[in-house]
C-alpha atoms as a printed R data frame, in Angstrom:
   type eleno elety resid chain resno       x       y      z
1  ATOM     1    CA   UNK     A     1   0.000   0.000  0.000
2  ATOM     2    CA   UNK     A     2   1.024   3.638 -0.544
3  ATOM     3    CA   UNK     A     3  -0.011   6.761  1.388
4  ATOM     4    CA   UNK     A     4   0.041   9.954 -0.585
5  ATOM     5    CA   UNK     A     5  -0.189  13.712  0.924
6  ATOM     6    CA   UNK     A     6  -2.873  15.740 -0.834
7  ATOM     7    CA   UNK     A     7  -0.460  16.846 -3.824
8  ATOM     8    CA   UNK     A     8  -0.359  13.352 -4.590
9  ATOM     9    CA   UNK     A     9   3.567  12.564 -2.740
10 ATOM    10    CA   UNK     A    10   4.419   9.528 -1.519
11 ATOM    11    CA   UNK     A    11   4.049   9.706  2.237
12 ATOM    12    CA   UNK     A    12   4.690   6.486  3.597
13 ATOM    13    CA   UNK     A    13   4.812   2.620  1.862
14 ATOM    14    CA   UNK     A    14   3.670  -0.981  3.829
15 ATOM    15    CA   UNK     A    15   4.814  -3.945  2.419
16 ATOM    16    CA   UNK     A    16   3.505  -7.422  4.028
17 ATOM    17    CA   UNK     A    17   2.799 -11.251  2.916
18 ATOM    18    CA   UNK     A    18  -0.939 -11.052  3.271
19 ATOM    19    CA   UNK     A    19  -3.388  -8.371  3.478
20 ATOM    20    CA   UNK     A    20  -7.759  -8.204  3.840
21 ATOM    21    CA   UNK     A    21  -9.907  -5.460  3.386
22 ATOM    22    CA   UNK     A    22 -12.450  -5.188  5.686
23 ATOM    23    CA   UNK     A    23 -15.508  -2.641  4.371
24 ATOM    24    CA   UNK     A    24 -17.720  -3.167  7.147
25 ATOM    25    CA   UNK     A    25 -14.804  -1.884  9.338
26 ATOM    26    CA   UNK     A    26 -12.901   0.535  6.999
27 ATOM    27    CA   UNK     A    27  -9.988  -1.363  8.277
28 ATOM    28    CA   UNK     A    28  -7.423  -3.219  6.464
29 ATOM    29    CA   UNK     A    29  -5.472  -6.387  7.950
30 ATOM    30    CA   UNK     A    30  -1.928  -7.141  7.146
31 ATOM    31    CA   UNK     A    31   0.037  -9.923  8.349
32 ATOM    32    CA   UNK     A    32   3.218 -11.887  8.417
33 ATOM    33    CA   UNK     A    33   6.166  -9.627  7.738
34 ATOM    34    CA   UNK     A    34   5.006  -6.251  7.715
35 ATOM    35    CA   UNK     A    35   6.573  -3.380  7.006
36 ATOM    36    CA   UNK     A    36   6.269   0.305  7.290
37 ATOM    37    CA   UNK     A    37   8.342   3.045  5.820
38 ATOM    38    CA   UNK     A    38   8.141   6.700  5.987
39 ATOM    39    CA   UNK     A    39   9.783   9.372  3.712
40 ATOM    40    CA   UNK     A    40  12.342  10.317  6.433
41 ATOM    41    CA   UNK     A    41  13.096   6.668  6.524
42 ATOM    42    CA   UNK     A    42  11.894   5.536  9.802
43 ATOM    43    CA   UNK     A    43  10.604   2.270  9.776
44 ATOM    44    CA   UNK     A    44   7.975  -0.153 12.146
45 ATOM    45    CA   UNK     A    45   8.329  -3.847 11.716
46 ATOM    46    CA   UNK     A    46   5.698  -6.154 13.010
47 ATOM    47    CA   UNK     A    47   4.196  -9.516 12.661
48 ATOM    48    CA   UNK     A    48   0.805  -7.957 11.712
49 ATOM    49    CA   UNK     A    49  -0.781  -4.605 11.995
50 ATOM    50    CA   UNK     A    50  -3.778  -2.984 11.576
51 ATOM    51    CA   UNK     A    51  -4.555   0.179  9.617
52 ATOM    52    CA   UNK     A    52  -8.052   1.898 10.180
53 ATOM    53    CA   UNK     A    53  -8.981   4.007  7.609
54 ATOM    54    CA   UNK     A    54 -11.118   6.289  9.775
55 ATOM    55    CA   UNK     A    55  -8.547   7.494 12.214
56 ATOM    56    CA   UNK     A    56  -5.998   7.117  9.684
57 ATOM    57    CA   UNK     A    57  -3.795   5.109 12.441
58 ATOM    58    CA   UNK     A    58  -1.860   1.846 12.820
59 ATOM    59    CA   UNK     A    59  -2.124  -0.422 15.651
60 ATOM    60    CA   UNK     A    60  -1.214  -3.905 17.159
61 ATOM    61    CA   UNK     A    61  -1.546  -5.663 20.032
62 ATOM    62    CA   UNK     A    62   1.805  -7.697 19.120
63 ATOM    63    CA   UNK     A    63   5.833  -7.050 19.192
64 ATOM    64    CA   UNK     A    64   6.614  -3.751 16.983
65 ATOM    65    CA   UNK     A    65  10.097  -2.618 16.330
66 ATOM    66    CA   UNK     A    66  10.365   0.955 15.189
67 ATOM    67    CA   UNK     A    67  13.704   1.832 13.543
68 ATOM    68    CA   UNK     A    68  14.584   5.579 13.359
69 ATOM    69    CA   UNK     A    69  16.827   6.319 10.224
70 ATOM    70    CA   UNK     A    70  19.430   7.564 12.645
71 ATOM    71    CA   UNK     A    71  19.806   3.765 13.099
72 ATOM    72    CA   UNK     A    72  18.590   4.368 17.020
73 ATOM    73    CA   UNK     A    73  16.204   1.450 17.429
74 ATOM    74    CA   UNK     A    74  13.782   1.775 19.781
75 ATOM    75    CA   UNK     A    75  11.236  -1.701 20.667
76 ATOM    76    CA   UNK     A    76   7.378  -1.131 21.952
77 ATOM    77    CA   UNK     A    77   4.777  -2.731 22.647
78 ATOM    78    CA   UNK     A    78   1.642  -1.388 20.922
């Protein structure tokens, strides 16, 4: 998936294995190896993630690893 700003610039990019749409919800689903990247660089690694389209937020109740491009890691729990 790709996240534009409203002139149309890439924002931010996810990459995982598997993804589902969920209309009801306005959420989408990813799982196994995901994968978020900003434009400064900074990146969150997860197992899976959610991404709800109304708040415009990600979320997880699992491991996440967020990687600053400074190369400072930093681990959470969402």
């Amino acid at each position: 998936m790709d996240f534009y700003d409203d002139s149309t610039k890439i924002e931010s990019w996810v990459d995982s294995k598997h993804g589902k749409y969920f209309e009801n919800l306005n959420k989408v689903y990813l799982w196994d190896s995901v994968v978020v990247i900003n434009i400064k660089g900074d990146t969150l690694k997860s197992p899976d993630l959610w991404w709800d389209q109304n708040t415009k937020l990600f979320y997880t109740d699992k491991y996440a690893q967020y990687l600053k491009k400074t190369n400072r890691s930093i681990r959470a729990k969402a």
